[in-house]
C-alpha positions as CSV (number, residue, x, y, z in Angstrom):
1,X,-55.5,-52.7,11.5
2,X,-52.8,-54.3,13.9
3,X,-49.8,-53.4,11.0
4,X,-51.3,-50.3,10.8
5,X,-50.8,-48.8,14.2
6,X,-47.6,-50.4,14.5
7,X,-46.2,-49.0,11.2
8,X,-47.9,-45.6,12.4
9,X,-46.3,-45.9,15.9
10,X,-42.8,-46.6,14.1
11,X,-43.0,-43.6,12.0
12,X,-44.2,-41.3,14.8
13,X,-41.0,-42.4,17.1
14,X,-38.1,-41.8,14.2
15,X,-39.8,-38.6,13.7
16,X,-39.7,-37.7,17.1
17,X,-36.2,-39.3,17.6
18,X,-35.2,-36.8,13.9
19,X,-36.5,-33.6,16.2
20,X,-35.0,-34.3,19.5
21,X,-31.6,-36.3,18.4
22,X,-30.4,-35.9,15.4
23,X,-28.5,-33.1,13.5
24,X,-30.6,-30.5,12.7
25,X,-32.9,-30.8,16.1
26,X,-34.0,-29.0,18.8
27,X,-30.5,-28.7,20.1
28,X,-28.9,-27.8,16.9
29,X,-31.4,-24.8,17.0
30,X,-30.9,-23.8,20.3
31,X,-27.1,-23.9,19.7
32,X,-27.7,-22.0,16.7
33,X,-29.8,-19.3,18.5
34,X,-27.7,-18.9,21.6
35,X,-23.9,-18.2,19.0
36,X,-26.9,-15.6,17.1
37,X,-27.6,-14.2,20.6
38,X,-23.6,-13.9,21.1
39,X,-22.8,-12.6,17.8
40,X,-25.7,-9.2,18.1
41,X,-23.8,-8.5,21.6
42,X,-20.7,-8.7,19.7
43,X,-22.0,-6.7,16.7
44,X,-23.5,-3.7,18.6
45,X,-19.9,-3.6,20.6
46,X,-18.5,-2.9,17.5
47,X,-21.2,-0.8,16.1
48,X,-20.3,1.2,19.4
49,X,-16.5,1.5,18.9
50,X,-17.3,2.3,15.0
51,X,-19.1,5.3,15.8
52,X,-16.5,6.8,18.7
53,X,-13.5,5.8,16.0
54,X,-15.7,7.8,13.5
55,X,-16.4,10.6,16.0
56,X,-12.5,10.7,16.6
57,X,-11.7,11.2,13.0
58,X,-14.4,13.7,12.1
59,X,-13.0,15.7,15.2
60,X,-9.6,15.4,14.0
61,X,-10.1,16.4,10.5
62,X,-12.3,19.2,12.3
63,X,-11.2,20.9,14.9
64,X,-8.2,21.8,16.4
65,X,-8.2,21.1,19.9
66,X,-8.8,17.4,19.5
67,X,-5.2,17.5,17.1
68,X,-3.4,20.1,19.6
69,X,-4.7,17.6,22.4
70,X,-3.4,14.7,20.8
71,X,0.1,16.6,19.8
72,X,0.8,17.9,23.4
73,X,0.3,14.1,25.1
74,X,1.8,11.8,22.0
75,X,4.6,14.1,20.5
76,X,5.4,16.2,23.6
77,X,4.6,19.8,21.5
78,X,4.7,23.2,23.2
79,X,2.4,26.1,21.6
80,X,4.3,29.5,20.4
81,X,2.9,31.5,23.3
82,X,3.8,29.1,26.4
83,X,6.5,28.5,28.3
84,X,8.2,24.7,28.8
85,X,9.6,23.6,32.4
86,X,11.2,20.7,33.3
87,X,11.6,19.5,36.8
88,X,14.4,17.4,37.5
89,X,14.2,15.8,41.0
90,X,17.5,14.9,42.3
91,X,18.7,11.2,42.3
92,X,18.4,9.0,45.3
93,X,21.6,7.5,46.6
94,X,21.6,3.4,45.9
95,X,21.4,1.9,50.0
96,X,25.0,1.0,50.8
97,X,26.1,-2.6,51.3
98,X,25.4,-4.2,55.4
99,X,28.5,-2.8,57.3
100,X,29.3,-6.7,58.4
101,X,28.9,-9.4,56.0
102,X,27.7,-12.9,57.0
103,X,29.6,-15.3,55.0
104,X,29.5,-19.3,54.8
105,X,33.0,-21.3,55.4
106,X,32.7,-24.4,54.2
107,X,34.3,-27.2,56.7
């Protein structure tokens, strides 16, 4: 009966040392769960930008103010009825050179 619980005591430690140490464990599942956590934050970031990328497009093969808005700011267009002015400020003189140098003389 001895043998018995010993060989059962053996078996019950390597089984607990397979769960808590080895490979496929408890920490290989908690590594495992926490990268799944990470990679559902990731995916509904990207399940976010999909759908405003897919609102964009529908807009744009829509209507016309989302391509007359992107015209005006990306390819600097001007619509038939409106005027263009340009204001050109006038340059700034460059600051003039110190009216006495110091200068080093080597002895």
């Amino acid at each position: 009966m001895r043998i018995f619980c010993t060989i059962l005591g053996l078996v019950v430690v390597l089984l607990q040392y397979r769960v808590w140490v080895s490979d496929h464990g408890v920490r290989e599942v908690s590594r495992l769960s926490a990268a799944v956590d990470a990679q559902a934050v990731a995916n509904s970031e990207q399940r976010e930008r999909n759908r405003q990328l897919v609102a964009e497009v529908n807009d744009l093969k829509v209507g016309l103010t989302a391509l007359e808005e992107r015209a005006r700011s990306e390819l600097g267009m001007v619509g038939s009825s409106e005027t263009f002015y340009q204001v050109v400020t006038a340059a700034t003189p460059a600051p003039a050179a110190p009216a006495t140098g110091i200068t080093a003389r080597a002895r």
